[in-house]
C-alpha positions as CSV (number, residue, x, y, z in Angstrom):
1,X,-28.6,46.6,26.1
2,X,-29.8,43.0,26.3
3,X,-30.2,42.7,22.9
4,X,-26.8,44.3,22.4
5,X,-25.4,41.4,24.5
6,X,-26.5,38.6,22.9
7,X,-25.7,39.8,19.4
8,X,-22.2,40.5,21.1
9,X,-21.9,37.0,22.5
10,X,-23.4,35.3,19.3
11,X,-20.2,37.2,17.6
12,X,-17.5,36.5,20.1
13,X,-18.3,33.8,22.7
14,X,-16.3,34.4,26.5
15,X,-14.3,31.2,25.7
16,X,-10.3,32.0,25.1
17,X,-10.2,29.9,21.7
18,X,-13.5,30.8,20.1
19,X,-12.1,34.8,20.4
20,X,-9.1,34.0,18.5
21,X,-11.0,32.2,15.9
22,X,-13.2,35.6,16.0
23,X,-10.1,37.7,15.5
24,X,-9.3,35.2,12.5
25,X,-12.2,36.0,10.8
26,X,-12.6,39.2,11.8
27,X,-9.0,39.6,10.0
28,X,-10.0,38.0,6.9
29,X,-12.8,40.1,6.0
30,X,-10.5,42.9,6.3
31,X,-7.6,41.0,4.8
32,X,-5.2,43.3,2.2
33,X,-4.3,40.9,-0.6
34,X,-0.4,40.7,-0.5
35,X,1.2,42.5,-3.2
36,X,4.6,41.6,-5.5
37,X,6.1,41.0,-8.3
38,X,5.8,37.3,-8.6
39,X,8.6,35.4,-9.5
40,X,10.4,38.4,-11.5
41,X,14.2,38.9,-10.0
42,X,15.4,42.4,-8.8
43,X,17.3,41.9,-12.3
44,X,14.3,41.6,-14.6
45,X,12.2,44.4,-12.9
46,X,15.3,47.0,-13.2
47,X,16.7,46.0,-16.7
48,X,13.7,44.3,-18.5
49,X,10.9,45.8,-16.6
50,X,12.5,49.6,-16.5
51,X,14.6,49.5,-18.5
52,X,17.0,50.6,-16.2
53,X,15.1,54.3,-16.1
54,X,16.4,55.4,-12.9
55,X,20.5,54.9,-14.3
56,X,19.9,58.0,-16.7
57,X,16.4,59.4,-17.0
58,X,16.9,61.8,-14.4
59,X,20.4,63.2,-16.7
60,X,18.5,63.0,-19.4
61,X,15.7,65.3,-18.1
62,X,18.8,67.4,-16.5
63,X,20.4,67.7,-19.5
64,X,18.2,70.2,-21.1
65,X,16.3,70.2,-24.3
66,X,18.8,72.0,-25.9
67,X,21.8,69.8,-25.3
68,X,20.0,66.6,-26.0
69,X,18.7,67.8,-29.3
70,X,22.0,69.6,-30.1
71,X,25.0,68.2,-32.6
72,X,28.0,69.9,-30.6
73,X,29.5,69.6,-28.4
74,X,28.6,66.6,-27.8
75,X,26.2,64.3,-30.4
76,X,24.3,63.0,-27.5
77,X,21.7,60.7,-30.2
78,X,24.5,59.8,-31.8
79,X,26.3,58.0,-29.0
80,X,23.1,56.6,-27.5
81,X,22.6,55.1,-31.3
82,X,26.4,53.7,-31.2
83,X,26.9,52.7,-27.3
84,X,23.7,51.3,-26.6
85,X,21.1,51.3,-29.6
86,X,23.9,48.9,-31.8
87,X,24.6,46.1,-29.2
88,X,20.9,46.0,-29.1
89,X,20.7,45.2,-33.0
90,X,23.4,43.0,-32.2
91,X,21.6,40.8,-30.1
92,X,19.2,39.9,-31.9
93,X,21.8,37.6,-34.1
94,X,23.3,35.9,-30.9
95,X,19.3,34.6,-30.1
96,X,18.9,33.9,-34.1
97,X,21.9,31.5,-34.5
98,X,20.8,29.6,-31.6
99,X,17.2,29.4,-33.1
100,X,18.4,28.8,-36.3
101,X,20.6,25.8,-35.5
102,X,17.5,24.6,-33.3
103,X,15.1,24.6,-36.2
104,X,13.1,26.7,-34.6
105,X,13.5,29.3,-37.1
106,X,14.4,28.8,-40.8
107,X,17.8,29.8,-41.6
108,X,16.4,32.0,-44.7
109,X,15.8,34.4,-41.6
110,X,19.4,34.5,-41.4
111,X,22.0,35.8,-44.4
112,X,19.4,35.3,-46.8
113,X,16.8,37.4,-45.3
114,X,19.4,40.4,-44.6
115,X,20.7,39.8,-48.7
116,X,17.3,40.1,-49.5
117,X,16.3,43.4,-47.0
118,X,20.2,44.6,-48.5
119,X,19.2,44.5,-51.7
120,X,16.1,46.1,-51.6
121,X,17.4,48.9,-49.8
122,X,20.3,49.1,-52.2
123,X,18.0,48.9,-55.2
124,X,15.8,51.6,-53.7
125,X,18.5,54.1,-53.0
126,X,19.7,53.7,-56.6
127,X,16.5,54.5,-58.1
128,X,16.3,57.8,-55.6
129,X,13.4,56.2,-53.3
130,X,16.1,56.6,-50.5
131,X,14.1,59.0,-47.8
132,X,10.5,57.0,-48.9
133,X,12.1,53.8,-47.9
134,X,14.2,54.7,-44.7
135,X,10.7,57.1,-43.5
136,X,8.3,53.3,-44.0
137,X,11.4,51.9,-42.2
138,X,11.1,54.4,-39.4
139,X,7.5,54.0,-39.0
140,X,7.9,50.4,-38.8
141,X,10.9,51.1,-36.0
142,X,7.7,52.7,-33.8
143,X,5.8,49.9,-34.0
144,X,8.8,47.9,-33.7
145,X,8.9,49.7,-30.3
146,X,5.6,49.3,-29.3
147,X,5.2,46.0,-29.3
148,X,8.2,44.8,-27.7
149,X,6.8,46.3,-24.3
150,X,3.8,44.5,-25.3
151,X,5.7,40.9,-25.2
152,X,7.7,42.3,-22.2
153,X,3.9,42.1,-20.2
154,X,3.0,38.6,-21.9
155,X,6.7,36.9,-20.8
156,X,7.4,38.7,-17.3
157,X,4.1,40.2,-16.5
158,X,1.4,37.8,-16.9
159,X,-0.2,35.5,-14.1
160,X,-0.7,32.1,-13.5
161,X,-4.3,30.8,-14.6
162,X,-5.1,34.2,-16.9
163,X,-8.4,33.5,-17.7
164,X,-9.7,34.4,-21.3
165,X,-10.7,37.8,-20.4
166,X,-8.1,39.3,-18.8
167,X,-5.9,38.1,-22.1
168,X,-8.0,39.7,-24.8
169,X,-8.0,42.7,-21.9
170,X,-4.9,43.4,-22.1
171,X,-3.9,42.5,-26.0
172,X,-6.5,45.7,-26.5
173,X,-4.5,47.7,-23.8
174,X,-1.4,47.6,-25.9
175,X,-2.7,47.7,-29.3
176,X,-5.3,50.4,-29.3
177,X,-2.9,53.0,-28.3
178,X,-0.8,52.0,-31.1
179,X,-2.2,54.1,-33.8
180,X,-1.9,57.1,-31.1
181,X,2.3,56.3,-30.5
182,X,3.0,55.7,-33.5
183,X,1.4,58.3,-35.9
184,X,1.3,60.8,-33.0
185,X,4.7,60.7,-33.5
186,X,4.9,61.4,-37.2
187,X,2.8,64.4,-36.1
188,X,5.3,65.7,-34.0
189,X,8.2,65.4,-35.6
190,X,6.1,67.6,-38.1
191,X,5.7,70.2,-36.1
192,X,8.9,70.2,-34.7
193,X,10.5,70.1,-37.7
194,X,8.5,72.8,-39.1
195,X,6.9,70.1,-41.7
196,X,10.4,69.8,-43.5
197,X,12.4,66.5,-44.5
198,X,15.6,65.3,-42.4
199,X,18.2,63.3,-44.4
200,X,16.1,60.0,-43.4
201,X,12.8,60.9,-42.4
202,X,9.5,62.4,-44.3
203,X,7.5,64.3,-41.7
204,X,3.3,63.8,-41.6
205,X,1.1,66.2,-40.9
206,X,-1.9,64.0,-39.6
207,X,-5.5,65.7,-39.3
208,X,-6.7,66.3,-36.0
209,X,-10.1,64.4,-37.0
210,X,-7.6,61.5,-37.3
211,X,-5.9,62.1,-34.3
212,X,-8.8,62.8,-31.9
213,X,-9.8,59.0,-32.5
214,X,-6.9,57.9,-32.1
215,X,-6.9,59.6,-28.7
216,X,-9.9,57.8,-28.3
217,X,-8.9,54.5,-29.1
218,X,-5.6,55.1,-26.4
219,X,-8.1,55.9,-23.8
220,X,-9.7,53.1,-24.3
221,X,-6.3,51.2,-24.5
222,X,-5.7,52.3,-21.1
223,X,-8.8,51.5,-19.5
224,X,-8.7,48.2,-20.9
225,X,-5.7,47.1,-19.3
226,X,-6.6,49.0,-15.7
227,X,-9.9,46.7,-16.2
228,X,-7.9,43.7,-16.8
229,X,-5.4,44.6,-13.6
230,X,-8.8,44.6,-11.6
231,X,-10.0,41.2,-12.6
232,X,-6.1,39.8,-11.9
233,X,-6.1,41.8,-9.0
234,X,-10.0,40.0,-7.7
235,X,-9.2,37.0,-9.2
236,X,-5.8,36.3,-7.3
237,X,-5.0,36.3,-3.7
238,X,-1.4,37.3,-4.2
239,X,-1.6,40.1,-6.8
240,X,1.6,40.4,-9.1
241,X,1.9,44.1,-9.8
242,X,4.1,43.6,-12.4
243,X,1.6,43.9,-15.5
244,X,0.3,46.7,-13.7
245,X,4.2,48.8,-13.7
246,X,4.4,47.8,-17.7
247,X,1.1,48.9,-18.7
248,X,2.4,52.5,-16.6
249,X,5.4,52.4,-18.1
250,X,4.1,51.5,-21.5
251,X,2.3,54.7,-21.6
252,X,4.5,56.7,-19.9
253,X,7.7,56.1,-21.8
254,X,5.7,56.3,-25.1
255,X,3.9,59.6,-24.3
256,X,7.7,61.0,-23.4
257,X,9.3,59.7,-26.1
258,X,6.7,59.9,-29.2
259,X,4.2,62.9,-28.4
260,X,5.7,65.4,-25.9
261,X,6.6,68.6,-27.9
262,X,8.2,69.7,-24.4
263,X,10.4,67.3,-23.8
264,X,10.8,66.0,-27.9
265,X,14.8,65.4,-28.0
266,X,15.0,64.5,-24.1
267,X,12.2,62.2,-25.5
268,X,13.6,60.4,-28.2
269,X,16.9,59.9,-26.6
270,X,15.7,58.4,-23.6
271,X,13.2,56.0,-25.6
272,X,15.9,54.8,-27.5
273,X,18.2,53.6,-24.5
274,X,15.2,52.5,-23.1
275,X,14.5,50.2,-25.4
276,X,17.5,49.0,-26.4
277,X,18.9,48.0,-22.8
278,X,15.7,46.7,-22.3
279,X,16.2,44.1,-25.5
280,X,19.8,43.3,-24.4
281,X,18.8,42.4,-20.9
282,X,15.4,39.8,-22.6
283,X,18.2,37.9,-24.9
284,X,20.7,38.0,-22.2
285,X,18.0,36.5,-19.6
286,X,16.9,34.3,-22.1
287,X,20.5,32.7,-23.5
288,X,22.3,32.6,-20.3
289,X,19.1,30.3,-18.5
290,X,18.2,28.5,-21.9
291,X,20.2,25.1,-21.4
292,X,18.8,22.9,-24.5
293,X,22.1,24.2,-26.4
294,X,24.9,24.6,-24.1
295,X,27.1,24.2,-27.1
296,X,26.7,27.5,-28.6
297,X,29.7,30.3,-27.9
298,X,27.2,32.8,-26.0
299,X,26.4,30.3,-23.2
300,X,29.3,29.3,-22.5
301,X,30.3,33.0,-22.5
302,X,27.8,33.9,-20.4
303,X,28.7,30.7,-18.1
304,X,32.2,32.2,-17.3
305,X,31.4,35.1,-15.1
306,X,28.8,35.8,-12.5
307,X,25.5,36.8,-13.4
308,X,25.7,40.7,-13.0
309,X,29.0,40.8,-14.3
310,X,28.3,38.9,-17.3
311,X,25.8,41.6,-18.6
312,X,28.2,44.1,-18.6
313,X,30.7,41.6,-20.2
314,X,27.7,40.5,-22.8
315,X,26.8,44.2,-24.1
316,X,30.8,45.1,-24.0
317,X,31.2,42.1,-26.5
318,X,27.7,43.2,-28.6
319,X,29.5,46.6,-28.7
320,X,32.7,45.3,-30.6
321,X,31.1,43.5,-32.8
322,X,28.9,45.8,-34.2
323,X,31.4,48.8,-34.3
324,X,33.9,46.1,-36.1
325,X,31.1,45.7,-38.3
326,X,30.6,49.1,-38.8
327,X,34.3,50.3,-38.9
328,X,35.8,47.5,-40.7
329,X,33.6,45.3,-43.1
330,X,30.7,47.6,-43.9
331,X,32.7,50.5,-45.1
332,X,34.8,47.6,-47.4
333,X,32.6,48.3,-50.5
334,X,32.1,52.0,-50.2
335,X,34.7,52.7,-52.7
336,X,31.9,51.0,-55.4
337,X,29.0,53.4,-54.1
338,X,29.6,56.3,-51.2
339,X,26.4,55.2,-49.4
340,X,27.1,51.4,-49.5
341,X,27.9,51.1,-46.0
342,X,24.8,53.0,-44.9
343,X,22.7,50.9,-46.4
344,X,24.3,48.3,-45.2
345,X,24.1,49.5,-41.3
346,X,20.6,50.3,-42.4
347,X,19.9,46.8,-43.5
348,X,21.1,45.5,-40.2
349,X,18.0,47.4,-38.5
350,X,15.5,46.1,-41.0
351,X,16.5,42.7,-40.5
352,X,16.5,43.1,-36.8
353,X,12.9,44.2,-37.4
354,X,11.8,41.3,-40.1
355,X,13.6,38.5,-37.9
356,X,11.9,39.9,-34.3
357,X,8.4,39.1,-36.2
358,X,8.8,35.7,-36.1
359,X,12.0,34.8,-33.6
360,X,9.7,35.9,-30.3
361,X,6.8,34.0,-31.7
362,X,5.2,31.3,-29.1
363,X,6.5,28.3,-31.3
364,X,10.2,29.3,-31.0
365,X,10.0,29.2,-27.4
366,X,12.4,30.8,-25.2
């Protein structure tokens, strides 16, 4: 018991302040790292971060396999394509303009580029390449997909000081599982379609050799970025969880939209509003703070309303001006060739695609 005593008082001496300094330490050796979201508003974690999942993933899950797949009585892709999937497409030219006029982008990114995609795609459907073309464009969409949630966890999700590691950590997180999403999901439209052509799309078959690595290289994906969530995690002593919720949802969203057989239309619909409210919300985030050219007709759009009600204004006006496009000046030279103005819808997607490759690069800034 003696000994026992003095080991006790070496540890916590009788005197009032030397215990509280005990208690201190005692504390810190036991202290839980606090955990947030860093800096990111309730804003950026529901629309940007989510998505805004919880506003209709539970529906979509609700609405049955059936029904979301099904053409009547209500086209349920359809209007996800026209309500939200459009606007999104439409966004991407209210960000160009500004980084054309900027310099930050060359303006042949603008009408140039889409004459150039249009006339491709025009060319192509002439010759009867039509479903080869729109099938590479569809596999590029995919990838498209991918890698937007990707620069989602490099703007909102990474910390302060991310050392080397962690960096080259999570790049492999996203892009090993790449080859998984995107030609798991060539593989499943295969099977659901019973290995026949739509009107746009040329199922694969992949072989399972193929695919087994691929599942491997996911895997590895994952663990990659849970290892590179550790090191933030060790490295930090507040820990911003919000690289840790992409990476979830990266994975998640992906497996639900791009390999379940189960849940394949549920799937594909809710991946498609997914990522197109989730694009909206990053230009509208980024144009309505940007302030080095207050000039341009979207900021000072954006400046007339409060910030939540803005949004809804913002996507209400992509919304017009793509179904004016659609309904209006697309379908003017149709009466030259029937499929003109589906090329030309087409096109806009393409471009969307070509310009995104360089209009989110680092030198463009936000």
């Amino acid at each position: 018991m003696a000994g026992a005593d003095i080991e006790l008082d070496l540890i916590m001496p009788e005197t009032g302040n030397s215990m509280e300094s005990a208690k201190t330490l005692a504390a810190d050796s036991l202290w839980l790292k606090r955990i947030d979201f860093g800096g990111n508003s309730y804003f950026t974690l529901f629309f940007v971060v989510l998505g805004a999942l919880p506003l209709y993933l539970p529906l979509v899950i609700l609405l049955g396999e059936k029904a979301a797949g099904a053409q009547q009585p209500i086209p349920w892709v359809f209007w996800a394509n026209l309500v939200v999937s459009m606007p999104h497409t439409c966004a991407t030219y209210a960000r160009l303009s500004r980084k054309i006029a900027e310099k930050k982008v060359s303006y042949w990114f603008g009408l140039p580029a889409y004459g150039i995609c249009l006339a491709f795609l025009l060319v192509a459907t002439l010759q009867g390449f039509f479903l080869e073309v729109f099938t590479l464009v569809n596999v590029w969409q995919s990838y498209h997909y991918l890698r937007q949630v990707y620069g989602v966890s490099r703007f909102f999700g990474r910390p302060k000081g991310e050392s080397e590691l962690c960096r080259k950590l999570s790049f492999s997180a996203y892009h090993l599982a790449i080859p998984l999403f995107t030609l798991g999901r060539w593989d499943l439209l295969y099977t659901v379609w019973h290995g026949k052509a739509s009107e746009y799309i040329i199922p694969l078959n992949i072989p399972d050799p193929i695919m087994n690595v691929c599942w491997v290289l996911a895997a590895a994906g994952l663990a990659a970025g849970i290892a590179a969530e550790v090191l933030k995690f060790n490295q930090s002593r507040e820990y911003d969880a919000t690289g840790l919720l992409i990476l979830c949802i990266y994975f998640a969203i992906h497996w639900f939209g791009f390999l379940s057989y189960e849940f394949y239309a549920r799937g594909f619909l809710a991946i498609t509003i997914f990522h197109a409210i989730q694009y909206v919300a990053i230009v509208f985030l980024l144009e309505e703070k940007q302030q080095t050219s207050p000039r341009f007709a979207t900021k000072r759009i954006l400046d007339l309303a409060p910030h939540g009600l803005t949004f809804v204004g913002f996507f209400g006006l992509l919304y017009l001006f793509g179904s004016t496009m659609q309904d209006y000046i697309f379908t003017l030279p149709n009466f030259l060739y029937a499929k003109f103005s589906a090329v030309c819808l087409s096109t806009v997607s393409v471009h969307h695609y070509l310009v995104d490759t360089v209009m989110w690069s680092r030198k463009t800034g936000s």
